[in-house]
N, C-alpha and C positions, 0 to 999 in steps of 0.2 A: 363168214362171221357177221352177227347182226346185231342191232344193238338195243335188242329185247332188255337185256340182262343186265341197262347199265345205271346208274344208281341216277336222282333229280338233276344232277351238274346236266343230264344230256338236254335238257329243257332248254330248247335253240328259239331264237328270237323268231317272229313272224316273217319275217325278211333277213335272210340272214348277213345279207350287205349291207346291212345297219347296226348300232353299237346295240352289244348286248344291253336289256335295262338296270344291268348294274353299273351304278356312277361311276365306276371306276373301269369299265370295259374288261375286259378281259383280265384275270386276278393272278398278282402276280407271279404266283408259282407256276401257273399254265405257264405267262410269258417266258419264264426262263427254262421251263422245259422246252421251250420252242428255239428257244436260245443256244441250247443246248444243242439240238437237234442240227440247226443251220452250224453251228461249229463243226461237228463230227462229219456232217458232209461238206462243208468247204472244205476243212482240213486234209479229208480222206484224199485230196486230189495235191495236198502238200508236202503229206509225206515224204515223197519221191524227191526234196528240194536237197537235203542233208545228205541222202544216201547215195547218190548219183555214180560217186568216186568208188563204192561197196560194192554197186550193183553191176559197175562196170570191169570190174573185180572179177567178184563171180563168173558173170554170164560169159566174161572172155569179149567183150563189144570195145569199143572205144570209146573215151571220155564224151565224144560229139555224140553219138548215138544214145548213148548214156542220158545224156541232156534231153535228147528227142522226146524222152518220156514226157516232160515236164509241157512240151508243145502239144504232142496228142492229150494229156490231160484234160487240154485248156480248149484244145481242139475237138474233143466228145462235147465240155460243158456246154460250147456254143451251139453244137447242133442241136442238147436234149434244150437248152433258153428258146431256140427256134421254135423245134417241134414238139415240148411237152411243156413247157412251162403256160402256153397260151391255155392248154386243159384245165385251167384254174377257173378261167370263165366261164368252162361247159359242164367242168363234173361236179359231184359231191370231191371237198377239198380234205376234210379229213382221212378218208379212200384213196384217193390220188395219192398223196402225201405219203400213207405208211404203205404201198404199194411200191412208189416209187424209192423208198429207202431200202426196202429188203432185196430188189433189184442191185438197188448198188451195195448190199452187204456182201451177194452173189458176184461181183465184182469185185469184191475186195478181200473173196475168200480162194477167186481163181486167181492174183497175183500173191496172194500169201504161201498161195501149193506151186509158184512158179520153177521150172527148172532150166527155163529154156526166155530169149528173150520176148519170142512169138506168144510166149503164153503170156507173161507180165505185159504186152502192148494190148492182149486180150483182154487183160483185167483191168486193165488201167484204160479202154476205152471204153467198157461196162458200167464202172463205177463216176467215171468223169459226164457218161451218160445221164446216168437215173441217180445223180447225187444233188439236180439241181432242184430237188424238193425244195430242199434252203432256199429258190428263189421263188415258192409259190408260198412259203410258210412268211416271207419278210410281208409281201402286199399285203396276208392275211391278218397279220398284224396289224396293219394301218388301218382297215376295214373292219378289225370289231373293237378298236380301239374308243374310247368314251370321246366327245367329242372335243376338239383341240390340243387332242394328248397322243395324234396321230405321229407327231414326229419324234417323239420321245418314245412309245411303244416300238418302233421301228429302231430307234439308237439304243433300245433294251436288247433288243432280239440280234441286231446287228453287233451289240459287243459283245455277246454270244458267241458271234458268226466268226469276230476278227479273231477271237480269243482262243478258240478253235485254230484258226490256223496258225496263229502262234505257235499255240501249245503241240500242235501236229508237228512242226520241225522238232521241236526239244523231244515231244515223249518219243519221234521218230529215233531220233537220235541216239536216244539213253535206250529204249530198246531191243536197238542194232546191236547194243555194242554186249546187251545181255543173252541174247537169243538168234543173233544173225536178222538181216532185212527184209526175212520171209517172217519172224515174228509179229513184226509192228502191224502188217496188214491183216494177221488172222486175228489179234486181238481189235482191231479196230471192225473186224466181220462181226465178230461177235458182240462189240460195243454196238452197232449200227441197228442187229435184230433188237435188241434189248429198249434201244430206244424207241424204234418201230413201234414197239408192243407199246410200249409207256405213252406215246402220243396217241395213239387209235382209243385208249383208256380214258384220258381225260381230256380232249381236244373237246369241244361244243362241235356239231356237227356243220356242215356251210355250203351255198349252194348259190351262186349269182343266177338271181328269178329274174333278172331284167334280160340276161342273154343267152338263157338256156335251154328254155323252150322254144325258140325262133331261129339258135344258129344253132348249123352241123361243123364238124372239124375242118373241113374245107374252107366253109364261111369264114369261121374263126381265124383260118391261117392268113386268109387274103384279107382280113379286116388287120392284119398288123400293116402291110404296106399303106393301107388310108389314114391309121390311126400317125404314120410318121410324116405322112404327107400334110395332114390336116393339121399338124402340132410343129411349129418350126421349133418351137423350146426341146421337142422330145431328142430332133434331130441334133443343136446343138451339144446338150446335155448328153445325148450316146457319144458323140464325138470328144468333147472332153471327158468319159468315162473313159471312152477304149481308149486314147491317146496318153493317159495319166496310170492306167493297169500297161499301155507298150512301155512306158518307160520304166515303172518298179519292175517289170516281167525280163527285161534285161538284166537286171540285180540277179532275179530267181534265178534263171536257168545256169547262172555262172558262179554264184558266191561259193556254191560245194569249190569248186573246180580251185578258187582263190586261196582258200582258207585251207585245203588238203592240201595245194602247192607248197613248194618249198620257201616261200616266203612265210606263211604260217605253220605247217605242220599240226591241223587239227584232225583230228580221227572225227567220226559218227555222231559221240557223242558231245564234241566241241563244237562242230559245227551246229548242231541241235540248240545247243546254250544260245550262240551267237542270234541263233533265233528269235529268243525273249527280248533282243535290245528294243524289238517292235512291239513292248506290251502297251507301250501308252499311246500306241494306235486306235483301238479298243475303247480307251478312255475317249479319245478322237471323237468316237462316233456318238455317245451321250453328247460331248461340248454342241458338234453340230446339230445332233437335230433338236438337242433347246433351242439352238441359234436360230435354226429352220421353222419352230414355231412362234418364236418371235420377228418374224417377219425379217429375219438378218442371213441367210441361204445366199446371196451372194457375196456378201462380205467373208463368210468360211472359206466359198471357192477361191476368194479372190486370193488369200491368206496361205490354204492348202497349198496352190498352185505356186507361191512363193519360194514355200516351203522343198516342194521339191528340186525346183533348183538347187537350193541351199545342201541341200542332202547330196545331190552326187556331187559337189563341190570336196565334201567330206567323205563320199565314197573314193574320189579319185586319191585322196590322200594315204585313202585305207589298203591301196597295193603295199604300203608299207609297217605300215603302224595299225594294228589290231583295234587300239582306240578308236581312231579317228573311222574306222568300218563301224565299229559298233554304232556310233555317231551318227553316220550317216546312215545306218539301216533303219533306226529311230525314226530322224529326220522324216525318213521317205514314205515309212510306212505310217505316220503321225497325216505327210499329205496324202497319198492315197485314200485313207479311209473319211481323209476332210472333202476333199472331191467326192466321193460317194455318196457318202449320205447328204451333202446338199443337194447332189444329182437325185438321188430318190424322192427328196419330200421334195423338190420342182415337180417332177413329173409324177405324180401319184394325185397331185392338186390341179392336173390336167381334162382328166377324165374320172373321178373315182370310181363307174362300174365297169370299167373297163380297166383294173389296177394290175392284175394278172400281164394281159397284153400289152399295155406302156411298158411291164417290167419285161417281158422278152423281148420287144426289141431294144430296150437299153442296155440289158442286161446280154445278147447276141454281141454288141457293136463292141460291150466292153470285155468280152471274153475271145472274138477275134483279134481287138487289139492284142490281150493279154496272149494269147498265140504267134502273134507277128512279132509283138517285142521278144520273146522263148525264141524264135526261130532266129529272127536276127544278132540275138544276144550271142546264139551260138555260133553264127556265122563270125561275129566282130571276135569273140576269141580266140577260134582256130586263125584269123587272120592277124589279128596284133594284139592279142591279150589283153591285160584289164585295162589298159591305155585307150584300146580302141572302144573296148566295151561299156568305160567310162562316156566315151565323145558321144557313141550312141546315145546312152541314157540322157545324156545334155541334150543333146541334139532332138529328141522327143519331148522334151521337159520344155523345149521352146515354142516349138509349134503346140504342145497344151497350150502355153500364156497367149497365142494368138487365139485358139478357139475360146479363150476365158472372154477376149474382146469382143467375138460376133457374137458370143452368149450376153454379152451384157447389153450390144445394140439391142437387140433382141428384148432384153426383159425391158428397155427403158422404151420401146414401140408400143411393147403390148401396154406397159402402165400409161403412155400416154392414150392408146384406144381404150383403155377401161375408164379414165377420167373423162372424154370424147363421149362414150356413150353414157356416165351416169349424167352427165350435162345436158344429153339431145334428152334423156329418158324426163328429167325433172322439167325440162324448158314444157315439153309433152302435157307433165301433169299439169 
């Protein structure tokens, strides 16, 4: 496919790691097709959160193995952040991009025809592969974004992103409960080619000229170990990412498990609803990255991180009373995505041609967490039920608020060496 054919919108900037010359960067109907996009592939790896108790049903597996999905998910995302998210620095991004979604459409058309559990681990490490488009299309957001409107471009495309997974538990949920749990994946195949198509249409074309005539894929991959070395903020900020996704990822892998028990008795599509309690997650991610371009990105984290405490405070409650879960999923998911997005506009203001690679290794540390908390969450149920799998999520939610403290040594170092050199730089003039 070339793009002879395509109407004046394809008239791409001279550089395309600079803001297009319309004042407003990037126009907003792009952005929320973009938004779009990153929704339906975070989502597609969420599915699998509502239906766990269905599929465990079916396939004849166990509740624990059942869960495992939700690990491998998280467990593909991190490898395709590793190894395909860095190609943002090397290829054309618009290519890459609708390449990489129809990849994971093909994923989520070999768990929609599943019969067997061997096939749905197939589909579900396909699509948890090549679904992490969503995190070359976020940087690319900040990067043709007009200039100072970078972190709001990113909490546009990001409430996309949350909103999407939201809505992936609920429409998961509603339907299971119409068509059985092999439905929700062949409609979401066919949602994913659809949007494929619709972004390769109207996307501007983009190509980082600083690093792609000079590195090869090797280069690239070994320039992420330098870029985390030479960046201590990056190394912080991944570590309260992963640390703040291990402890909502506790929530994930267990809430089906919670809410089908006999303390609630929700079917598919209850448990799906209970999903929406996290829509003002979503809204989360504008509040932060206004915050983040007014110079306020650690006051959100500080706040976020608060928050999630507070939240499995009101999840431990929620073994009993439906309310107080709802509460606390809110809560939790309200911090999670306030930790994020101030994590991204830090490190995106690290390196700007280098926005792709800061975002794989952050975006790796926070989706091994999100694996470690899924693996753990299931171990603490089989071992003592929401009792223990509550102490877990506390228990991660703690060790966040310490990395919140080296992150903040951290930023008050660098602002005193920024102050340090504009002082030698004027003594100079």
């Amino acid at each position: 496919m070339t793009s002879s054919h395509r109407p004046a919108r394809s008239r791409a900037p001279a550089h395309p790691d600079a803001p297009p010359p319309s004042a407003s960067g990037l126009s907003t109907p792009v952005l929320l097709l973009m938004a779009v996009a990153c929704g339906l592939c975070a989502g597609s790896n969420y599915f699998n959160q509502p239906l766990l108790h269905s599929i465990a049903t079916q396939l004849q597996v166990r509740d624990a193995s059942a869960a495992l999905i939700v690990t491998l998910a998280q467990v593909a995302y991190a490898a395709g952040l590793l190894l395909l998210v860095p190609l943002g620095d090397l290829l054309e991004r618009r290519r890459l991009i609708t390449t990489l979604m129809l990849l994971a459409a093909l994923g989520l058309f070999t768990s929609g025809f599943a019969h067997n559990y061997a096939m749905l681990a197939l589909g579900t490490l396909l699509t948890g592969l090549f679904s992490v488009a969503a995190q070359v299309l976020v940087p690319l957001a900040a990067t043709l974004a007009a200039p100072g409107r970078s972190g709001r471009a990113v909490g546009l495309v990001m409430s996309g992103l949350l909103t999407g997974i939201l809505a992936a538990r609920s429409v998961a949920g509603l339907l299971s409960e119409v068509g059985g749990w092999t439905l929700v994946y062949r409609v979401a195949g066919v949602a994913m080619v659809a949007v494929a198509l619709a972004l390769w249409w109207v996307m501007p074309m983009s190509r980082n000229t600083t690093s792609a005539p000079t590195q090869g894929y090797g280069q690239v991959l070994r320039s992420l170990g330098t870029l985390a070395l030479h960046h201590p903020r990056l190394r912080s900020r991944a570590l309260l990412g992963g640390l703040s996704f291990a402890s909502v990822s506790v929530l994930f892998s267990t809430m089906a498990l919670l809410l089908a028990g006999p303390a609630h008795r929700l079917g598919d599509a209850g448990i799906g609803l209970v999903g929406l309690a996290g829509v003002a997650g979503a809204l989360m991610a504008n509040v932060a990255g206004r915050m983040a371009d007014r110079g306020q990105a650690q006051v959100a984290t500080a706040a976020s991180v608060g928050l999630l405490l507070l939240g499995w405070g009101a999840l431990w409650l929620g073994a009993s009373s439906l309310v107080w879960f709802v509460v606390g999923m809110l809560v939790a998911d309200l911090a999670l995505q306030g930790v994020h997005i101030s994590n991204q506009n830090v490190i995106y203001r690290l390196a700007p041609t280098a926005r792709a690679r800061l975002n794989a290794v952050y975006m790796t540390s926070y989706f091994v967490g999100a694996a470690t908390g899924s693996a753990m969450g299931s171990v603490a149920w089989l071992w003592g039920g929401w009792g223990a799998t509550c102490a877990l999520g506390i228990g991660i939610a703690v060790l966040n608020a310490l990395a919140l403290a080296y992150d903040q040594r951290l930023a008050v170092r660098a602002l005193g060496d920024g102050v340090r050199q504009a002082t030698e730089e004027g003594a100079g003039a």
